[in-house]
C-alpha positions as CSV (number, residue, x, y, z in Angstrom):
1,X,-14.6,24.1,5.7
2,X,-17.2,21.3,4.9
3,X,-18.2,20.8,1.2
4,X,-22.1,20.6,0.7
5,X,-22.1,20.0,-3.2
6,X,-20.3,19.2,-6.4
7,X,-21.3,19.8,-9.6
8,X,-18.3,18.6,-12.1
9,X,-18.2,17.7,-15.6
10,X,-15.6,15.1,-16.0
11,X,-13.7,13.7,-19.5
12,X,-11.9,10.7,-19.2
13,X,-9.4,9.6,-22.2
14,X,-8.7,5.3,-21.2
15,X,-6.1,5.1,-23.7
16,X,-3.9,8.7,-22.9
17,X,-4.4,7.2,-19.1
18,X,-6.0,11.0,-18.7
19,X,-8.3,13.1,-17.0
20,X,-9.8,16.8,-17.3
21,X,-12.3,18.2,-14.8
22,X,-14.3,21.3,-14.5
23,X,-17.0,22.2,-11.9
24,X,-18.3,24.0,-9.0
25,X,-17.6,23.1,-5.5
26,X,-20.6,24.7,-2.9
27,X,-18.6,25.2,0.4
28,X,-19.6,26.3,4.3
29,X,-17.6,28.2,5.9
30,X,-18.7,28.1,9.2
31,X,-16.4,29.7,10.9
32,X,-15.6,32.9,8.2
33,X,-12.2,31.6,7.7
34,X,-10.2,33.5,5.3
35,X,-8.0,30.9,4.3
36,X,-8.7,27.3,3.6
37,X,-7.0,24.5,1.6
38,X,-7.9,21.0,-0.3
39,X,-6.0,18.0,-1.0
40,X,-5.5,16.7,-4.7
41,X,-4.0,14.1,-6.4
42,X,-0.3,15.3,-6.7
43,X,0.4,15.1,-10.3
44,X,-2.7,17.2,-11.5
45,X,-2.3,20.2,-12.9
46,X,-5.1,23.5,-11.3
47,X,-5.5,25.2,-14.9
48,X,-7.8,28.1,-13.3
49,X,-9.2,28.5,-10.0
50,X,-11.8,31.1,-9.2
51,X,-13.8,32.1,-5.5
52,X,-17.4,33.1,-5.9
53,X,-16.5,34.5,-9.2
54,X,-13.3,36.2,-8.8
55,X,-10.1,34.6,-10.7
56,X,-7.5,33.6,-7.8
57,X,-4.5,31.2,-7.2
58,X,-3.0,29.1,-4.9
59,X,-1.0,30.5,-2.1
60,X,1.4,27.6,-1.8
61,X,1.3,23.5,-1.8
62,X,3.0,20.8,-0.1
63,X,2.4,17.3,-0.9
64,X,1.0,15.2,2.3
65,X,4.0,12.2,3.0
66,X,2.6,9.1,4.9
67,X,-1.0,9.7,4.1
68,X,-1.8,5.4,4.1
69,X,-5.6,6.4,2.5
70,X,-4.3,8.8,0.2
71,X,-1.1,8.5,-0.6
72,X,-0.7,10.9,-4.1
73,X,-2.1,13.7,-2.4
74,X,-0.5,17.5,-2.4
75,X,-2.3,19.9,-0.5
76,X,-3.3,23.6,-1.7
77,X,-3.7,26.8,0.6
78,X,-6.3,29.5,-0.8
79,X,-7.4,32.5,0.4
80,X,-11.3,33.4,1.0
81,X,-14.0,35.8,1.7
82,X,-14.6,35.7,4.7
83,X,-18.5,34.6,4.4
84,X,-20.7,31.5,5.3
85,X,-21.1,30.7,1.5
86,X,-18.6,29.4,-0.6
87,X,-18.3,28.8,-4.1
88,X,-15.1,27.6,-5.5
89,X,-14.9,26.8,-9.6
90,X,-11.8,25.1,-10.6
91,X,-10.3,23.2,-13.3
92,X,-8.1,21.1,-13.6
93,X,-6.3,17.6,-15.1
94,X,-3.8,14.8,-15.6
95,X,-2.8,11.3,-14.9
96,X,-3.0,9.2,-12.4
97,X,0.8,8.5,-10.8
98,X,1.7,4.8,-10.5
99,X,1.3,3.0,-7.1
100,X,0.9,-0.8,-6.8
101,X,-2.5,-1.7,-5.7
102,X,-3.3,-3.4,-2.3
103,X,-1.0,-6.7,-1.5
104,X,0.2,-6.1,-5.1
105,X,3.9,-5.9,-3.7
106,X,4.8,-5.6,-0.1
107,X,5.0,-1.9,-0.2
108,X,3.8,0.7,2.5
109,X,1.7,3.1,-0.2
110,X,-0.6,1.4,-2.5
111,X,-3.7,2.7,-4.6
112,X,-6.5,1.1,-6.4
113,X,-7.5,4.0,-8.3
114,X,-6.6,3.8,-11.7
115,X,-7.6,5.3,-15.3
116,X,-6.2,2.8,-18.1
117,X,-8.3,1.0,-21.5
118,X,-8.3,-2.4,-18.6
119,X,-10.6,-0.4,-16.2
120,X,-12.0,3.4,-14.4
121,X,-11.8,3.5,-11.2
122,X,-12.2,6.3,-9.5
123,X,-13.0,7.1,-5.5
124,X,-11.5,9.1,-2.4
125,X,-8.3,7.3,-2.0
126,X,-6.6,9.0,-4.9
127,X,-7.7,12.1,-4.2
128,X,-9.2,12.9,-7.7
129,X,-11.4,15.2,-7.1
130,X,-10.9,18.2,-4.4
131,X,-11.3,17.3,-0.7
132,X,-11.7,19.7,2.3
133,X,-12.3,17.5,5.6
134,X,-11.8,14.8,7.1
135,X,-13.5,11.9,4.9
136,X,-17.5,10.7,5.8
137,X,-18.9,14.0,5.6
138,X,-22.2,14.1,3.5
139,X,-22.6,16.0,0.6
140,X,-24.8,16.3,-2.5
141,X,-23.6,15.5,-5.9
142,X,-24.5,15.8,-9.6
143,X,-22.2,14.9,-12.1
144,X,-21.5,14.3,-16.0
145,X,-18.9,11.8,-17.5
146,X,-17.7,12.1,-21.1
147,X,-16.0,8.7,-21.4
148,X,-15.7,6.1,-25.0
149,X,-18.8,4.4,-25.8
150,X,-17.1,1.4,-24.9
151,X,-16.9,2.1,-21.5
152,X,-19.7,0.7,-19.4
153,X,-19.6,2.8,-15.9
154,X,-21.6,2.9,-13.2
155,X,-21.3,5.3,-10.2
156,X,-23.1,5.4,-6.6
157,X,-25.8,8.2,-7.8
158,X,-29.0,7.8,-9.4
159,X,-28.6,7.6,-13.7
160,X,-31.0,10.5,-14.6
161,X,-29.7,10.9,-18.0
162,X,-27.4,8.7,-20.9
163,X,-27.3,9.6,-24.3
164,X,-24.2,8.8,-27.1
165,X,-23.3,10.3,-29.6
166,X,-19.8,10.6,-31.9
167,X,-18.0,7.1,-30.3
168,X,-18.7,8.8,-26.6
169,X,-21.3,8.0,-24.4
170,X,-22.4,10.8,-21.7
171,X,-24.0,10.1,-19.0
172,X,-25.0,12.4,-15.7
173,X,-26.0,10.8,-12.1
174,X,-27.1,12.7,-9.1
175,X,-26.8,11.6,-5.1
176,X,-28.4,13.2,-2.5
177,X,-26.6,11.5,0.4
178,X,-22.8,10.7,-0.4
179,X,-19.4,10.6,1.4
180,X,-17.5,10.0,-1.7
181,X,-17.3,10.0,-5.4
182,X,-16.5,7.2,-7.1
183,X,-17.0,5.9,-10.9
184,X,-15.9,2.5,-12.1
185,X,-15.5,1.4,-15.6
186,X,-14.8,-1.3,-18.2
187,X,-14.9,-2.2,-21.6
188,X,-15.9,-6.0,-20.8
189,X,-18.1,-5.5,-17.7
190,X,-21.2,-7.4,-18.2
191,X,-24.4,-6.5,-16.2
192,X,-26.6,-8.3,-14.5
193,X,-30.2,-6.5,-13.3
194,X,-33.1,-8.5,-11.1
195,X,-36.0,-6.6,-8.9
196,X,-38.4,-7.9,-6.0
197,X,-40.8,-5.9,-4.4
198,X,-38.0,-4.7,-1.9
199,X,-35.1,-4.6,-3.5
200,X,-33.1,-3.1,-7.4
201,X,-30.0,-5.4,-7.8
202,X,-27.4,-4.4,-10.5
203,X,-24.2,-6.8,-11.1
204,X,-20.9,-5.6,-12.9
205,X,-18.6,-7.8,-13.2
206,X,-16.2,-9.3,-16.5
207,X,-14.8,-13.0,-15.7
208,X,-16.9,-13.9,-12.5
209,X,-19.5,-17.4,-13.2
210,X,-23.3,-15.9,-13.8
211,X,-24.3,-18.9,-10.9
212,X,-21.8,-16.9,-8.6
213,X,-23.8,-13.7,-9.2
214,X,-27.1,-15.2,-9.0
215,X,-26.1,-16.8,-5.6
216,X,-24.9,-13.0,-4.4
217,X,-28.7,-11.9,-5.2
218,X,-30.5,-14.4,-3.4
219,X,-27.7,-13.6,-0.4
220,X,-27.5,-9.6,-0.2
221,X,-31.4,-9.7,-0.8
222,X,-31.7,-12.3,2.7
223,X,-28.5,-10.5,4.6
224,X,-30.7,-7.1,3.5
225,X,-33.6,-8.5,5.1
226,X,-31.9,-9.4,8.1
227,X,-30.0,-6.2,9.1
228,X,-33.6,-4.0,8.4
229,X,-35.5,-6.4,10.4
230,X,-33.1,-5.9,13.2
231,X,-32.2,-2.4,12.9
232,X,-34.5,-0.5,10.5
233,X,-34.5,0.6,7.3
234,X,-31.5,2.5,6.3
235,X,-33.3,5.2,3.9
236,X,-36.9,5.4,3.3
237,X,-36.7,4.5,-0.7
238,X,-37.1,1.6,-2.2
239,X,-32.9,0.0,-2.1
240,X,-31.2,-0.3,-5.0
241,X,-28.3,-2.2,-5.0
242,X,-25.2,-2.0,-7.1
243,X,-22.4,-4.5,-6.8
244,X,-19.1,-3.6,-8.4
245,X,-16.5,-6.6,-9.0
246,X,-13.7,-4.5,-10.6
247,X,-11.6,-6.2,-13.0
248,X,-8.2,-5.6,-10.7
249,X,-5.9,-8.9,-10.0
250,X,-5.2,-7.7,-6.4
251,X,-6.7,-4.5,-4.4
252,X,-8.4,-4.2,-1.0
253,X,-10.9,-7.2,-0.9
254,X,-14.2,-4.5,-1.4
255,X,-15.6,-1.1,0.2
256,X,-18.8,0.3,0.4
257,X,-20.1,3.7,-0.5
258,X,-23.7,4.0,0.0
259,X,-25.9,1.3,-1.4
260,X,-22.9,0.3,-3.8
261,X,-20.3,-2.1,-3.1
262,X,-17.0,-2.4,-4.7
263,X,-15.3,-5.8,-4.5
264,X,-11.9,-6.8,-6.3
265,X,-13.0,-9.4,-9.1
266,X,-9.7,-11.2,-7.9
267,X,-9.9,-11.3,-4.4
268,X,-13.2,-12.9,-5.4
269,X,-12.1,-15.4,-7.6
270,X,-9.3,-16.8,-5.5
271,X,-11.8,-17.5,-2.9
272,X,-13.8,-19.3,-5.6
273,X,-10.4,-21.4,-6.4
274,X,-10.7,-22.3,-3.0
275,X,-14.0,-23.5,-3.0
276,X,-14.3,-21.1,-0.2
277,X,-17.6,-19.5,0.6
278,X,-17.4,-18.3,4.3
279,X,-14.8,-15.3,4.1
280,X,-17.1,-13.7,1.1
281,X,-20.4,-14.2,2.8
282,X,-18.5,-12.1,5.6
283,X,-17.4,-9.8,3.2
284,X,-20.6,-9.2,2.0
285,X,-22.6,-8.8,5.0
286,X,-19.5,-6.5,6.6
287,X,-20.0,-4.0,3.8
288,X,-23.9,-4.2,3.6
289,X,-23.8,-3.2,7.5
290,X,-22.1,0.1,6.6
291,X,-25.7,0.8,4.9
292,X,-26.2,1.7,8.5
293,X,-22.9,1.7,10.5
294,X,-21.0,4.7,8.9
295,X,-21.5,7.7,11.3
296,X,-18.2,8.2,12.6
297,X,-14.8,9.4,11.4
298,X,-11.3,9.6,11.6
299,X,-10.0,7.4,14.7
300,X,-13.5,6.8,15.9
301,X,-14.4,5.0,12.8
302,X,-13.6,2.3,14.5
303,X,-17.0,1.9,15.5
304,X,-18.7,1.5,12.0
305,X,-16.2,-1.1,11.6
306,X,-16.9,-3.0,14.8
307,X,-20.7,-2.9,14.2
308,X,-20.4,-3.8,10.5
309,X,-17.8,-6.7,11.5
310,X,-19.8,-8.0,14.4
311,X,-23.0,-8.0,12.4
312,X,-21.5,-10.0,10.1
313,X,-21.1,-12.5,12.3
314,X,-24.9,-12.4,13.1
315,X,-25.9,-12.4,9.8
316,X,-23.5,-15.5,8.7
317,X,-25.0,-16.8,11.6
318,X,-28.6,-16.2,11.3
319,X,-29.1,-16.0,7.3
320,X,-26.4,-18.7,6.9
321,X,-26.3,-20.6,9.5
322,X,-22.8,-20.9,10.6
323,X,-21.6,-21.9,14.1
324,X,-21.6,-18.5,15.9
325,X,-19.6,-19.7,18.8
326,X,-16.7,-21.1,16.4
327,X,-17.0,-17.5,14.4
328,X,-16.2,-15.8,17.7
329,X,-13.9,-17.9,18.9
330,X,-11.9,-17.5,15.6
331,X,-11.8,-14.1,16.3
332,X,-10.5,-14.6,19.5
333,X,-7.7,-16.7,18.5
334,X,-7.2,-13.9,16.1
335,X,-7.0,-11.1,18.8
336,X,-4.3,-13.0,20.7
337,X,-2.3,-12.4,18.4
338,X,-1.7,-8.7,17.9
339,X,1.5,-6.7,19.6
340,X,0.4,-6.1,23.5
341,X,1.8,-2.6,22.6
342,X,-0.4,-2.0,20.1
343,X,-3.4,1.4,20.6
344,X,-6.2,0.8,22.3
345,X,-9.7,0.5,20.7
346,X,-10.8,3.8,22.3
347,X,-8.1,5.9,19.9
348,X,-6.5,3.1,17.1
349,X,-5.6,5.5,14.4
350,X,-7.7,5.1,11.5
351,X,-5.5,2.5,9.4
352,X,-5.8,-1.0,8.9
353,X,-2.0,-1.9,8.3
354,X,-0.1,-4.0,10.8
355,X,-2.5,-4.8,13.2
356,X,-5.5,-2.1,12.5
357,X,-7.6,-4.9,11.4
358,X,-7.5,-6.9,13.9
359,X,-8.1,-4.3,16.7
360,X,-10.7,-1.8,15.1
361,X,-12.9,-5.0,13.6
362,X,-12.0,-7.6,15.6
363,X,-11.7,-6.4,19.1
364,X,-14.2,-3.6,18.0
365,X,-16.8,-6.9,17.3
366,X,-15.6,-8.9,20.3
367,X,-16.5,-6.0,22.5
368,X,-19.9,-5.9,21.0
369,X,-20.0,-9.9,21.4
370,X,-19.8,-9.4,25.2
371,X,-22.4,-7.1,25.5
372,X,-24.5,-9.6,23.5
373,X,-24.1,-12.4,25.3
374,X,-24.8,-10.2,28.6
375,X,-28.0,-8.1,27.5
376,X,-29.4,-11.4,25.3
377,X,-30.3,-10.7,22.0
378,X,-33.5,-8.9,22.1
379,X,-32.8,-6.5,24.0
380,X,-29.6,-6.2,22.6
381,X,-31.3,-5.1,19.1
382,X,-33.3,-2.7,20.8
383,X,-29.9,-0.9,22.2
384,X,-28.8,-1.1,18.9
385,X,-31.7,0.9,17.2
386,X,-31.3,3.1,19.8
387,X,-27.7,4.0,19.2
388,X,-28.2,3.9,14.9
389,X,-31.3,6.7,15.5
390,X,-29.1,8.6,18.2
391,X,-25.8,8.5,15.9
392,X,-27.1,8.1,12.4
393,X,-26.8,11.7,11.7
394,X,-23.9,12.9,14.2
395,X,-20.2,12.5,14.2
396,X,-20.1,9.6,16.9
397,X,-16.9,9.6,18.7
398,X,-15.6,6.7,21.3
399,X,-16.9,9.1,23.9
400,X,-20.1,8.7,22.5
401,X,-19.8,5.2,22.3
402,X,-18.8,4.5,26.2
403,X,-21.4,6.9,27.3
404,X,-24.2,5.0,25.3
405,X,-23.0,2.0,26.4
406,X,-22.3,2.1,30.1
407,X,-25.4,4.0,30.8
408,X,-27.5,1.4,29.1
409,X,-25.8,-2.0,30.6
410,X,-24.2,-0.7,34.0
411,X,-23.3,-3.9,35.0
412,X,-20.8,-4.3,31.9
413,X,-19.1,-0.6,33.1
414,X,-16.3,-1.7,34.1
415,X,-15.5,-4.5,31.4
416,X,-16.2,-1.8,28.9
417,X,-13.5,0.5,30.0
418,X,-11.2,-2.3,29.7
419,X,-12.1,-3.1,26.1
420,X,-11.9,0.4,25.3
421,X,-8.9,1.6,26.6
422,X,-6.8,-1.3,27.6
423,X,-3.9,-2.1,24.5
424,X,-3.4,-5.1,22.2
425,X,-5.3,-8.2,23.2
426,X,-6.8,-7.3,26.6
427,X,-9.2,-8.4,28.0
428,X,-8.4,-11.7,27.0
């Protein structure tokens, strides 16, 4: 069952900590199942549920246990017609439950997500709005957010309409090409908008130094530059980028969702304590790169996160100008490090606790670094184009990935297998 488009109308109370959604989810039902189901957030409550315009009910639920990217999530079982076309009406509300946020506490379940007068924020991981498959499928979206007036939100869609009226502020947005909904909100956010010929910047942000976001212009507008000179242009419309620092003390470091970026505002500024610029710059340029490296799912995405990872070593390299060979060996020292038990590249589950990170990115990048040094850089961009315009709109799997790759640079055959499917640290 693969969603092709929402259409929800969303209310958000800050200060009840509440939400209420009603919409329409367009579904296709490729092979005429007639039963499907769809995770939500665990504590919401389905008021009415109807199938291309017939009332029905759930079947039964379970909540999902040990579900690390969504960890509130219970799972509903619904019959259907058994046609191509779908449409499924629902509504449905409640809060969100309490789980600490990334390195909040040294807990195995943590969520970001959160609706509360500090700050909105809103994506896949909490499961807030119905899901069907496995996440990174495109779909269309248009929605409308009823929300205080003194909210300022921003979401990964284009604005097309804002009006307020009664101490509420309604606003609709509509995205052609997305893998996920997310809204962000604050009563403090302060923006910050600049334009060149190339490129729409928009900065949200509450405590962060206005030098700090000025710098982060000049820096996504050259990294930008960089990545489309070597790869190509990601879409054919003029980018608009929106940078998100949500006002949370701890939560993941940042993610990307199109041409928006969410980054945790302190995350941020501890690295500005520091005096620290190098492990943001990386940040940065990782989640620009999943502009273009975000084809493949499930335990294969660890391909968009070795391209995004190792491009962000070229780009720290090239547009900052960094010691490349001390980056990599860095990475190196990192990869010793990891459990020799630990999955192999080829099938690392998709997780980045224990030592996720440092096999899907690292070794992931380190495997791209060798084919870089062997091919030379030219013509290792011109593999690279290659692979984005054979992938870009497929669900690339490792399979994929060692095909590509060994056919192209026989020589490195061998050394590729090992990468791939030799555990922990090997080949080094």
């Amino acid at each position: 069952m693969i969603p092709k488009k929402y259409e929800f109308e969303i209310r958000i109370n800050p200060k009840k900590e509440f939400i209420k959604v009603e919409g329409i989810v367009h579904l296709i039902n490729n092979d005429c199942e007639k039963k499907t189901f769809f995770d939500l957030h665990n504590s919401f409550e389905i008021e009415n549920l109807f199938i291309n315009d017939e009332q029905t009910h759930v079947l039964y639920s379970e909540k999902l246990k040990h579900r690390l990217l969504n960890p509130a999530a219970r799972r509903h079982y619904i019959e259907i017609p058994d046609k191509r076309e779908i449409k499924m009406r629902i509504y449905y509300s409640g809060k969100l439950v309490c789980i600490p946020e990334f390195d909040e506490e040294s807990k195995e379940l943590f969520l970001d997500d959160r609706i509360n007068e500090q700050r909105i924020e809103l994506a896949s991981y909490s499961t807030w709005y119905p899901q069907f498959s496995e996440f990174g499928k495109s779909f269309i979206y248009d929605i409308v957010l009823n929300i205080p007036s003194d909210f300022k939100t921003v979401s990964q869609g284009k604005l097309i309409m804002e009006r307020t009226f009664n101490n509420k502020v309604i606003k609709r947005w509509q995205c052609e090409n997305a893998s996920d909904i997310v809204i962000l909100g604050s009563k403090n956010f302060k923006v910050i908008e600049k334009k060149t010929e190339t490129v729409n910047y928009e900065a949200y942000f509450e405590d962060l130094p206005e030098d700090f976001i000025r710098k982060d212009f000049m820096q996504t507008s050259q990294i930008y530059a960089y990545f489309e000179e070597k790869i190509g242009k990601p879409i054919d419309e003029k980018i608009s980028f929106k940078k998100v620092f949500s006002p949370k003390k701890f939560g993941q470091g940042a993610y990307q969702r199109g041409e928006m970026t969410v980054f945790s505002q302190g995350y941020i500024l501890g690295l500005l304590k520091n005096n620290s610029d190098l492990p943001f710059l990386k940040h940065n340029a990782h989640e620009l790169a999943h502009m273009w490296w975000h084809f493949s799912k499930g335990k294969h995405d660890w391909i968009n996160e070795a391209f995004a990872e190792f491009f962000s070593l070229l780009a720290v390299k090239n547009v900052n100008h960094y010691d490349f060979k001390k980056l990599v060996e860095k990475d190196k020292k990192a990869l010793k490090t990891v459990d020799e038990r630990a999955h192999c590249l080829y099938e690392y589950p998709l997780s980045n606790l224990g030592d996720g990170t440092k096999i899907r990115y690292i070794k992931g990048a380190l495997l791209l670094n060798e084919i870089y040094e062997h091919v030379k850089e030219e013509r290792f961009f011109e593999l690279c184009r290659e692979f984005y315009n054979l992938s870009r709109s497929t669900d690339t799997t490792s399979h994929d990935f060692e095909e590509f790759w060994t056919n192209r640079v026989p020589d490195l055959k061998n050394i590729i297998g090992i990468w791939l499917h030799s555990p922990g640290s090997a080949p080094l």
